[in-house]
N, CA, C and O atoms as a Maestro MAE file, in Angstrom:
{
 s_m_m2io_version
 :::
 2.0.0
}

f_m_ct {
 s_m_title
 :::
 protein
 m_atom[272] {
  # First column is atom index #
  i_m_mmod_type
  r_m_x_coord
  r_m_y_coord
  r_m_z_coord
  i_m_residue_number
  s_m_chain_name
  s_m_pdb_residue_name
  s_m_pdb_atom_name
  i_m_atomic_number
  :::
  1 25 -13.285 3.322 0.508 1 A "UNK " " N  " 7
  2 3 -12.009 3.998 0.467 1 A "UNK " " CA " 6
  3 2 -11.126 3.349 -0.590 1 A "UNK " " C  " 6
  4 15 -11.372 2.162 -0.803 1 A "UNK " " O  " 8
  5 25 -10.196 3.878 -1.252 2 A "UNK " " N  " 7
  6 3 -9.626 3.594 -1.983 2 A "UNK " " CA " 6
  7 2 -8.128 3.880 -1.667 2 A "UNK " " C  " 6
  8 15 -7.572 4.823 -1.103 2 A "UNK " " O  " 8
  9 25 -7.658 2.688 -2.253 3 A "UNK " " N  " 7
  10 3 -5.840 2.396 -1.930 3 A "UNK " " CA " 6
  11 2 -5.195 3.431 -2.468 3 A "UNK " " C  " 6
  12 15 -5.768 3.618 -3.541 3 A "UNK " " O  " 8
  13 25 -4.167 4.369 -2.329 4 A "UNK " " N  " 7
  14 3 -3.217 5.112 -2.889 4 A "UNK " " CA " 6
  15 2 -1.656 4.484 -3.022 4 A "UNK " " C  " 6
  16 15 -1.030 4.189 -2.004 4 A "UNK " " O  " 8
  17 25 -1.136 4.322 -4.250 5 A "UNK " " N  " 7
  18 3 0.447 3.427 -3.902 5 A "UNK " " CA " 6
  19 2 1.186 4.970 -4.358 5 A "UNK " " C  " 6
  20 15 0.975 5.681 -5.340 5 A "UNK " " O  " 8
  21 25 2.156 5.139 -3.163 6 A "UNK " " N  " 7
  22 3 3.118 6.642 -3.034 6 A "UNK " " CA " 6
  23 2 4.234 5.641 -3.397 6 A "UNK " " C  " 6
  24 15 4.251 4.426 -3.198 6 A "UNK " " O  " 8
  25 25 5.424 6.653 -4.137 7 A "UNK " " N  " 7
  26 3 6.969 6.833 -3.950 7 A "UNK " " CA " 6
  27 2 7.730 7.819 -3.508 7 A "UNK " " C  " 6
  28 15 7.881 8.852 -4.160 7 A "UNK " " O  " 8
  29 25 8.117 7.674 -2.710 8 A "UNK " " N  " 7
  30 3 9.066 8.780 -1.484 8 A "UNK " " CA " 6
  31 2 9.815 8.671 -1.083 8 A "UNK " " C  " 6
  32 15 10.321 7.683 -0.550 8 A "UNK " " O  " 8
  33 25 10.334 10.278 -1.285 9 A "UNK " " N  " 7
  34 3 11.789 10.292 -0.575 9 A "UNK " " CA " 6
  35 2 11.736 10.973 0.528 9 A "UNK " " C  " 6
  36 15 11.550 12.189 0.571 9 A "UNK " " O  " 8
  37 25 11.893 10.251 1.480 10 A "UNK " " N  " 7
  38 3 12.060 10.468 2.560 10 A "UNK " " CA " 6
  39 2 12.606 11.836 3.300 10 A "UNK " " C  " 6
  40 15 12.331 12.750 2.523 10 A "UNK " " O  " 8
  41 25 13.133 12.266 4.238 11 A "UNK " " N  " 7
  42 3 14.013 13.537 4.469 11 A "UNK " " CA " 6
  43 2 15.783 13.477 4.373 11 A "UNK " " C  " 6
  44 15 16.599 14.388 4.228 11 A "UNK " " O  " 8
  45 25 15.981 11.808 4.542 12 A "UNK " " N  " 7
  46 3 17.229 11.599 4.968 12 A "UNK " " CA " 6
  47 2 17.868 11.644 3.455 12 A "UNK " " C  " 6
  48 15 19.022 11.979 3.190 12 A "UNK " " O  " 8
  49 25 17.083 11.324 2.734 13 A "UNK " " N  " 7
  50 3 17.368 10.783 0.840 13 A "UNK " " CA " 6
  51 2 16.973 9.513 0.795 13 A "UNK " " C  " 6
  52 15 17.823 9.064 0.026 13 A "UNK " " O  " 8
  53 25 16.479 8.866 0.995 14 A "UNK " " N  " 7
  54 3 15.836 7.268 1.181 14 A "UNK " " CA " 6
  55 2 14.960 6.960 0.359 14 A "UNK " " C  " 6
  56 15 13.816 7.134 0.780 14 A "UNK " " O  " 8
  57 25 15.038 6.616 -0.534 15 A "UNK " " N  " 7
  58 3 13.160 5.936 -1.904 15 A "UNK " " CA " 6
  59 2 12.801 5.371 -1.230 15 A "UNK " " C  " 6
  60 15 13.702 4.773 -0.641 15 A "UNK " " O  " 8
  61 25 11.534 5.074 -0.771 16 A "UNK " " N  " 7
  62 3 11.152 4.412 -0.430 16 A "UNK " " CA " 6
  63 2 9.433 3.959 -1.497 16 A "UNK " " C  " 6
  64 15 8.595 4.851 -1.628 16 A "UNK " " O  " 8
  65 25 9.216 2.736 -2.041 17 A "UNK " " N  " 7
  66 3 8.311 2.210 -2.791 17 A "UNK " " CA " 6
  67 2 7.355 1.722 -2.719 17 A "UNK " " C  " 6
  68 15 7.728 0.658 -2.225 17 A "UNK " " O  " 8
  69 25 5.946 1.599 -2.861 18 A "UNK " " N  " 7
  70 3 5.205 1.132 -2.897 18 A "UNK " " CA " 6
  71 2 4.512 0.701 -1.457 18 A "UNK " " C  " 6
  72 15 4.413 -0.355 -0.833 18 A "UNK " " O  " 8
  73 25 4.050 2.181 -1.238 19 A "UNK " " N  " 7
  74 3 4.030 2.433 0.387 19 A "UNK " " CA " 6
  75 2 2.581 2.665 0.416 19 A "UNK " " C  " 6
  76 15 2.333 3.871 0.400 19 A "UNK " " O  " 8
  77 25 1.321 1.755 0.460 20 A "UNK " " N  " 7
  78 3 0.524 2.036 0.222 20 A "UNK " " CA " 6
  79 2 -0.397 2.489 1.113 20 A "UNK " " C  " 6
  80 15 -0.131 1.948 2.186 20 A "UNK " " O  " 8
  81 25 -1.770 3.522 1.278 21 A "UNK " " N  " 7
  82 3 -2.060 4.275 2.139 21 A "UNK " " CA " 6
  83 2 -3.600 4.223 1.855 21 A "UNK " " C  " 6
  84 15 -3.726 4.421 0.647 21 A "UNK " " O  " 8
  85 25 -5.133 3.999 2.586 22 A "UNK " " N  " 7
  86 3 -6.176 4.004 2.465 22 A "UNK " " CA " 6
  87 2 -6.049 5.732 2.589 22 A "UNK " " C  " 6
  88 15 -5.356 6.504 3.251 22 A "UNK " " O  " 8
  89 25 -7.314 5.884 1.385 23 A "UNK " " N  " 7
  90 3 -7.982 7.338 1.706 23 A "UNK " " CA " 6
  91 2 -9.397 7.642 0.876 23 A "UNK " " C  " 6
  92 15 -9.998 7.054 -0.023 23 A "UNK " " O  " 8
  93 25 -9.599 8.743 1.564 24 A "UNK " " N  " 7
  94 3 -11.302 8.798 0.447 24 A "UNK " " CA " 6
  95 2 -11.084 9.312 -0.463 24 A "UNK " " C  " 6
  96 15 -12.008 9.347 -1.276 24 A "UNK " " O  " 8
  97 25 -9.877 9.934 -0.812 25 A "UNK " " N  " 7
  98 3 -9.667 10.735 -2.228 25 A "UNK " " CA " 6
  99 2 -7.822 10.908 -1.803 25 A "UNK " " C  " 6
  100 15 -7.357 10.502 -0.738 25 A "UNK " " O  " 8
  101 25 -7.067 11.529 -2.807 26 A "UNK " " N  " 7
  102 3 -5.493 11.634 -2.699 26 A "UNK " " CA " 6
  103 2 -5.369 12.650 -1.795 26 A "UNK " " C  " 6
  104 15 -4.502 12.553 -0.926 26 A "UNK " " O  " 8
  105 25 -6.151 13.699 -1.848 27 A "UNK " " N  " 7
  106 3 -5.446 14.494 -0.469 27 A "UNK " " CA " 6
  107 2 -6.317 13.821 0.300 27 A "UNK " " C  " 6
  108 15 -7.342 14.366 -0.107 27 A "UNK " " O  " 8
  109 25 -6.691 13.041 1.113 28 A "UNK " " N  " 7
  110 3 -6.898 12.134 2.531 28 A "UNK " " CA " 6
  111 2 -5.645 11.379 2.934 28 A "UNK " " C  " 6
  112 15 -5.253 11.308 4.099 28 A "UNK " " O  " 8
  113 25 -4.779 10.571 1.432 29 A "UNK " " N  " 7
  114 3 -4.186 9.870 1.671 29 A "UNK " " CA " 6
  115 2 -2.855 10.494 1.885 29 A "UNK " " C  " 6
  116 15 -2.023 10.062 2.683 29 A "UNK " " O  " 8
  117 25 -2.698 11.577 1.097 30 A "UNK " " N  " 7
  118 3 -1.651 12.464 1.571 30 A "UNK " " CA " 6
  119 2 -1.064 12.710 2.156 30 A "UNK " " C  " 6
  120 15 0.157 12.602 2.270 30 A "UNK " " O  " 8
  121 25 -2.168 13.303 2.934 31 A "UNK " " N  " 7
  122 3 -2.438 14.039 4.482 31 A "UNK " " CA " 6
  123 2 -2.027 12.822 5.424 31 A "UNK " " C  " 6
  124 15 -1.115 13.089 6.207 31 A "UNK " " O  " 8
  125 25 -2.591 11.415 5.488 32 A "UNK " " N  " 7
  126 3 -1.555 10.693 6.077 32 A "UNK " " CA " 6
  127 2 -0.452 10.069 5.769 32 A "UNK " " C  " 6
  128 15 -0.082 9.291 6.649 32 A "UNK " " O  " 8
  129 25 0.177 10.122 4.885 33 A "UNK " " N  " 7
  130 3 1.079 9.836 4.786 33 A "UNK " " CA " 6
  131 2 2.272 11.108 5.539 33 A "UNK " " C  " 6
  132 15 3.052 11.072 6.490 33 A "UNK " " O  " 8
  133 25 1.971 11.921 4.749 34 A "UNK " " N  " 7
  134 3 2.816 13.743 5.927 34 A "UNK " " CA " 6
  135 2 2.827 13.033 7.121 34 A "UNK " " C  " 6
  136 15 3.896 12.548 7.493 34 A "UNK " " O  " 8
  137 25 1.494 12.844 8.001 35 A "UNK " " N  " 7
  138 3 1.889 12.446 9.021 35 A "UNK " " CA " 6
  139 2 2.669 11.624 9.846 35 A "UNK " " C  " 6
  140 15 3.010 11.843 11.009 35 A "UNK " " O  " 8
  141 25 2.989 10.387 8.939 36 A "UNK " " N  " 7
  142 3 3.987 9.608 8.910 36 A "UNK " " CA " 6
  143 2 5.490 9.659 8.799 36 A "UNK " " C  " 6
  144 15 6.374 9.396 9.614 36 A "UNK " " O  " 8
  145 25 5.520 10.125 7.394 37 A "UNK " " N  " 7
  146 3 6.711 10.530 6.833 37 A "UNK " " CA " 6
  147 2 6.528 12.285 7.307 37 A "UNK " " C  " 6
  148 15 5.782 12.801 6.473 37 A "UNK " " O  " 8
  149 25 6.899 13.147 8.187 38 A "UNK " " N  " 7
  150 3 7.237 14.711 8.003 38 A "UNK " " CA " 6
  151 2 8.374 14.617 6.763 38 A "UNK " " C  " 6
  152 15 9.138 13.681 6.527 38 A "UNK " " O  " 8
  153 25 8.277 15.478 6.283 39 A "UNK " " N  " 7
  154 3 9.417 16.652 4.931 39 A "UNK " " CA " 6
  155 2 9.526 15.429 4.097 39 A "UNK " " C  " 6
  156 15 10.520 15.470 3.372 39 A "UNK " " O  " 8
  157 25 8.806 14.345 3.976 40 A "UNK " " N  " 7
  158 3 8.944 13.690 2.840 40 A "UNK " " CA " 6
  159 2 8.865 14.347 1.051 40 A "UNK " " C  " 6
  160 15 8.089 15.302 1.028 40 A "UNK " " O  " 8
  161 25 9.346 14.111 -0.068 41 A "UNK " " N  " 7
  162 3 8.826 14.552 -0.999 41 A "UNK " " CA " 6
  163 2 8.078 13.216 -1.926 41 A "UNK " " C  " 6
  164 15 8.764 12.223 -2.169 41 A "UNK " " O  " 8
  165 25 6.961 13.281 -2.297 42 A "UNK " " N  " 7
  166 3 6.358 12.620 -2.974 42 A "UNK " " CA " 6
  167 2 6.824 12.434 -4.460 42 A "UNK " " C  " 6
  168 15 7.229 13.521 -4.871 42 A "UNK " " O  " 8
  169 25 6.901 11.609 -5.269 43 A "UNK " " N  " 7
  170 3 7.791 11.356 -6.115 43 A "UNK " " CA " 6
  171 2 6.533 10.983 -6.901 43 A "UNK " " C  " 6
  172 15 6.348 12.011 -7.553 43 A "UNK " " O  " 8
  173 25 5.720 10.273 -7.176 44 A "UNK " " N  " 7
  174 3 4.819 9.407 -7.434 44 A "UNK " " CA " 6
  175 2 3.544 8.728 -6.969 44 A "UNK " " C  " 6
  176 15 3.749 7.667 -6.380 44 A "UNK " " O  " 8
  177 25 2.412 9.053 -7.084 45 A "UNK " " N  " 7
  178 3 0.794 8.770 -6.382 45 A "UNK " " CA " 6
  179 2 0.162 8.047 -7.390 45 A "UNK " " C  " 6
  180 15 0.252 8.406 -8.564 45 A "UNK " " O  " 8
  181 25 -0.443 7.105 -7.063 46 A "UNK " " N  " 7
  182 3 -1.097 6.353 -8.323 46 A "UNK " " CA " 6
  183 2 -2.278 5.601 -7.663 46 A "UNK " " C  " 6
  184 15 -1.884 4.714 -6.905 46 A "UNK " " O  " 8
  185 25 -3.801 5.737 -7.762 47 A "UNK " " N  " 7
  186 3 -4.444 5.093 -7.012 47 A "UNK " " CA " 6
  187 2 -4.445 3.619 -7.755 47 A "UNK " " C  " 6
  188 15 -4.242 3.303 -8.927 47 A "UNK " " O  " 8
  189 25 -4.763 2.850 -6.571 48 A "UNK " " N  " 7
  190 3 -5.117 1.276 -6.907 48 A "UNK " " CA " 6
  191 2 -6.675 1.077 -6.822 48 A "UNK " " C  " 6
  192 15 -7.056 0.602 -5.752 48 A "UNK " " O  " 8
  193 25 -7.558 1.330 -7.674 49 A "UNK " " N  " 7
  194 3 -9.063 0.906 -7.632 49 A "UNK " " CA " 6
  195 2 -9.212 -0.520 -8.041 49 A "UNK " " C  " 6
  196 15 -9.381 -0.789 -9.230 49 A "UNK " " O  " 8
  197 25 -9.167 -1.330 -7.250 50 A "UNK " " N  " 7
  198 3 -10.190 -3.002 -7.307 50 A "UNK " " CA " 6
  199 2 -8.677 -3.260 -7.560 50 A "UNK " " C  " 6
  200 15 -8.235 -3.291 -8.709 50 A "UNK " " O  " 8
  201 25 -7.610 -3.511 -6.078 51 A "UNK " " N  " 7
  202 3 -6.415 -4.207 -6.543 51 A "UNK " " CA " 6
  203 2 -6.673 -5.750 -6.970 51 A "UNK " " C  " 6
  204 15 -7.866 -5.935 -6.729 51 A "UNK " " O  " 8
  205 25 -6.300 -6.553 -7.320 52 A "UNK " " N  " 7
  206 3 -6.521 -8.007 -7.250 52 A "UNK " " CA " 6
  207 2 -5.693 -8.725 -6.647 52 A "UNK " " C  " 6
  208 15 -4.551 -8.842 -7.092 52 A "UNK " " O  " 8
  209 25 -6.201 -9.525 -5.204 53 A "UNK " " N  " 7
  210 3 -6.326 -10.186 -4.305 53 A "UNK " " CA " 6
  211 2 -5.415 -11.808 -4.577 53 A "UNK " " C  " 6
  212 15 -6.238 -12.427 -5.251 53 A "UNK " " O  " 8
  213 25 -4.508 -12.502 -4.441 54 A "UNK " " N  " 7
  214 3 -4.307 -13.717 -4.801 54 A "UNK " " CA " 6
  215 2 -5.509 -14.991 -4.327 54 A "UNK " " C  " 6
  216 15 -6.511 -15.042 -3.613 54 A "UNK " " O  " 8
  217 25 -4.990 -15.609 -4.901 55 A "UNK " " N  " 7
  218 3 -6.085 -17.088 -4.708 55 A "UNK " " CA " 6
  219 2 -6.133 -17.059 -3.203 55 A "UNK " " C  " 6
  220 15 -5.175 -16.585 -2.592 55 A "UNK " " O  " 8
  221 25 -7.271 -17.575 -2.507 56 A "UNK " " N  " 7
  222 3 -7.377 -17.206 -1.062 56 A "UNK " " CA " 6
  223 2 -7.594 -19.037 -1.080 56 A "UNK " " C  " 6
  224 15 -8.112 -19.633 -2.025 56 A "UNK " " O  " 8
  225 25 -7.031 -19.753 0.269 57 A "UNK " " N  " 7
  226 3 -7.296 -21.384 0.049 57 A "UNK " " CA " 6
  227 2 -7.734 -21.473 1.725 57 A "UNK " " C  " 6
  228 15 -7.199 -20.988 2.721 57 A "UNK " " O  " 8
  229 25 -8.934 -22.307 1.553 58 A "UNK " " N  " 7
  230 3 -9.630 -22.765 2.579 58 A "UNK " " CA " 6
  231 2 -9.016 -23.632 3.399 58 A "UNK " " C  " 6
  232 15 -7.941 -24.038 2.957 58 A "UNK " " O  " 8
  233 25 -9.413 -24.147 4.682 59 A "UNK " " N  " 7
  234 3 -8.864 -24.790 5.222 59 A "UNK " " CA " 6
  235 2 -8.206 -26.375 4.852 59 A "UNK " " C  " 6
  236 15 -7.118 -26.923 5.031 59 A "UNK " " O  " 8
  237 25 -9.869 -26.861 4.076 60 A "UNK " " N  " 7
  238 3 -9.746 -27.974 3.194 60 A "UNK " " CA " 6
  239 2 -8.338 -28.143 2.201 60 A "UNK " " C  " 6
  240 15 -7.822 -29.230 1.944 60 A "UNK " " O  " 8
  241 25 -7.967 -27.138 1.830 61 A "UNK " " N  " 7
  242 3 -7.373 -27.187 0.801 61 A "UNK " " CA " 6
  243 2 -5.704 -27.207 1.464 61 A "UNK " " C  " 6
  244 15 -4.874 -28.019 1.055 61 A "UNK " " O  " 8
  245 25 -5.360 -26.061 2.660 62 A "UNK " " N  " 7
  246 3 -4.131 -26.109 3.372 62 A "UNK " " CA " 6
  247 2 -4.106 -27.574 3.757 62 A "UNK " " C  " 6
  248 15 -3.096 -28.241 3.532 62 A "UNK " " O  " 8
  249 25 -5.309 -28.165 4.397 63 A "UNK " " N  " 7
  250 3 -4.885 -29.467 5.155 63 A "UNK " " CA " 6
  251 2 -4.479 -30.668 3.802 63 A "UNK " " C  " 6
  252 15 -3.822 -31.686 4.019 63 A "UNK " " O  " 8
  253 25 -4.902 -30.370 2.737 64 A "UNK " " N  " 7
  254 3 -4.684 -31.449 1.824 64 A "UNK " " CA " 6
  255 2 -3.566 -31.239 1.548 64 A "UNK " " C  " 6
  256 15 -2.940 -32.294 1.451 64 A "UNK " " O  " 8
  257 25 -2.923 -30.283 1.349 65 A "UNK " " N  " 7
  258 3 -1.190 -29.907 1.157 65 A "UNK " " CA " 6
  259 2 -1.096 -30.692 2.595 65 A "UNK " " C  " 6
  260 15 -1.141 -31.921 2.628 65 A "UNK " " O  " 8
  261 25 -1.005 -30.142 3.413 66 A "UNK " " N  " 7
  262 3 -0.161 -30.880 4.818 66 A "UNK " " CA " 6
  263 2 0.062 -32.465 4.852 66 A "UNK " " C  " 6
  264 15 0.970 -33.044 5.447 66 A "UNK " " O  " 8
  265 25 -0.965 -33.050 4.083 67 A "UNK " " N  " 7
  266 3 -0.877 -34.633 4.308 67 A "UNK " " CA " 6
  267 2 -0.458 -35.374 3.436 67 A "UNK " " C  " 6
  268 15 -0.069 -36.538 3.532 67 A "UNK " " O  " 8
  269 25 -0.528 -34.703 2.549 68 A "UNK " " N  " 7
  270 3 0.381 -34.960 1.007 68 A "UNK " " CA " 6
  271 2 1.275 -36.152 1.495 68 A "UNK " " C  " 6
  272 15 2.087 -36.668 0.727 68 A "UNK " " O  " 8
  :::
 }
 m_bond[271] {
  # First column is bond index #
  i_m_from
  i_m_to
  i_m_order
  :::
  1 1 2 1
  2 2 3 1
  3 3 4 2
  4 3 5 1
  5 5 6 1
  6 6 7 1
  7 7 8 2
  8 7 9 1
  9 9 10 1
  10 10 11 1
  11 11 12 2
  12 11 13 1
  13 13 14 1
  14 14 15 1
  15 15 16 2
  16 15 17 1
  17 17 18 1
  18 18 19 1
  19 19 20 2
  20 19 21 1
  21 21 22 1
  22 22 23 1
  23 23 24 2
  24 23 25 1
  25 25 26 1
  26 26 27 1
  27 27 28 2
  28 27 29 1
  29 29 30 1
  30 30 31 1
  31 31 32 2
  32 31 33 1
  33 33 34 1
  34 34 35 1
  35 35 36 2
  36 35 37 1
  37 37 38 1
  38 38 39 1
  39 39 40 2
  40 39 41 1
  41 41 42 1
  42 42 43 1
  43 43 44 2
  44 43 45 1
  45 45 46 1
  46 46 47 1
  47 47 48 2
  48 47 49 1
  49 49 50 1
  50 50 51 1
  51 51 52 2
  52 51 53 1
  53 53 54 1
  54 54 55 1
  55 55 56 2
  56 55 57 1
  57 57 58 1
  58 58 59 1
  59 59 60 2
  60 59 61 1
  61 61 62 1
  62 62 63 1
  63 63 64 2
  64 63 65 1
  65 65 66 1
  66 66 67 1
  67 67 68 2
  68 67 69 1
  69 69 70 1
  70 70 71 1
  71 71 72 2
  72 71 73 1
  73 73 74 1
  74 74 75 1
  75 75 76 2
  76 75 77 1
  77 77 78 1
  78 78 79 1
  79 79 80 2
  80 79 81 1
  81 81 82 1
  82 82 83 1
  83 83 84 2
  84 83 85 1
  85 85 86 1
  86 86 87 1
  87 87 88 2
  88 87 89 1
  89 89 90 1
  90 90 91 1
  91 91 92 2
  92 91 93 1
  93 93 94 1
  94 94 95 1
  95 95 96 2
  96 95 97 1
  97 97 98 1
  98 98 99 1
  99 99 100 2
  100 99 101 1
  101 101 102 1
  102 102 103 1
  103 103 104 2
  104 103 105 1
  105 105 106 1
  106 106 107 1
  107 107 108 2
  108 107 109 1
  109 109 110 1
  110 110 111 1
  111 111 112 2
  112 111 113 1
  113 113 114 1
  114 114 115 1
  115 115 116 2
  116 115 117 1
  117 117 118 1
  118 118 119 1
  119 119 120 2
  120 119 121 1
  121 121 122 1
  122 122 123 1
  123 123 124 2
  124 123 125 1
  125 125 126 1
  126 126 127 1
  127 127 128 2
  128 127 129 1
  129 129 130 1
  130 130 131 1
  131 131 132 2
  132 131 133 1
  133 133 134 1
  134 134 135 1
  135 135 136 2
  136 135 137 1
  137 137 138 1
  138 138 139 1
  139 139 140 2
  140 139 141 1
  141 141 142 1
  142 142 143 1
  143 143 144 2
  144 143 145 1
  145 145 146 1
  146 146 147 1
  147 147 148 2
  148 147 149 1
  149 149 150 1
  150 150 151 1
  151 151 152 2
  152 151 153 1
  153 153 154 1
  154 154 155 1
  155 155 156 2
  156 155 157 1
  157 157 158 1
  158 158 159 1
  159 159 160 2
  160 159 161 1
  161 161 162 1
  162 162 163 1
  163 163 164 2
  164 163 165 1
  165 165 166 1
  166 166 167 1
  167 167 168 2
  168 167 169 1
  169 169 170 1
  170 170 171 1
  171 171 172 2
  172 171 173 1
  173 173 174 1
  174 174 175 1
  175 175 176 2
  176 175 177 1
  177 177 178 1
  178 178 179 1
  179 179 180 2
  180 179 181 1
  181 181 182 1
  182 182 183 1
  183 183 184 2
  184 183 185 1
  185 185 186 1
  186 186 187 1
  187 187 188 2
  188 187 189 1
  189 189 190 1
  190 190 191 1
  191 191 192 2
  192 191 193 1
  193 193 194 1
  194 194 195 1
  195 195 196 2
  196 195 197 1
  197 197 198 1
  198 198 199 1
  199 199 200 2
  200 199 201 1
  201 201 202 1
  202 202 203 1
  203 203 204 2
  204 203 205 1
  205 205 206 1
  206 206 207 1
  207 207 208 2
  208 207 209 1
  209 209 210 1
  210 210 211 1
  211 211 212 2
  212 211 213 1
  213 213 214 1
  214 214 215 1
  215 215 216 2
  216 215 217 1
  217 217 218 1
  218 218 219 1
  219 219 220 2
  220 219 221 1
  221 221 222 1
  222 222 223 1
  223 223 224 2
  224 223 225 1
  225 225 226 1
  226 226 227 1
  227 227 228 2
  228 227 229 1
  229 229 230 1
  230 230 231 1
  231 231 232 2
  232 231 233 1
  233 233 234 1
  234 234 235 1
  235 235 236 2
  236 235 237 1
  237 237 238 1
  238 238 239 1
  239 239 240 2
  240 239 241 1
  241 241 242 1
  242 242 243 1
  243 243 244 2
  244 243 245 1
  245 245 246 1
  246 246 247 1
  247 247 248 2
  248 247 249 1
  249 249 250 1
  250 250 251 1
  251 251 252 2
  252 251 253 1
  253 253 254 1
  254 254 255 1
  255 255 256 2
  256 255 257 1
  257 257 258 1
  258 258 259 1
  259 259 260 2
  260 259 261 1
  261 261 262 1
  262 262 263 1
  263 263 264 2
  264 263 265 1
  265 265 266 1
  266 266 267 1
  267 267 268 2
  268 267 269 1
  269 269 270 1
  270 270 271 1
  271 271 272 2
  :::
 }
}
């Protein structure tokens, strides 16, 4: 599945940014997002294929910060 990042306005008038949504294609992700947001208008859809992840740190590595 692949990430979808939406911008929306809400019903009230509200932006709301970088609201991101799993789907198998843009209308999957769509489709839930509607469900979420009713009378939202979509402003902006942009898929994220292979986002990149920050440095991930092992336990080893948290505990060596802690004892510092």
């Amino acid at each position: 599945m692949t990430k979808y990042g939406f911008r929306i306005r809400t019903r009230v008038g509200l932006v709301v940014d970088n609201l991101l949504i799993h789907g198998r294609d843009e209308g999957d992700a769509e489709r839930k997002l509607r469900q979420m947001y009713h009378g939202c208008e979509i402003i902006e859809c942009v898929p994220m294929f292979g986002a990149v992840r920050g440095l991930v740190a092992n336990f080893e590595e948290v505990a060596a910060l802690i004892t510092r």
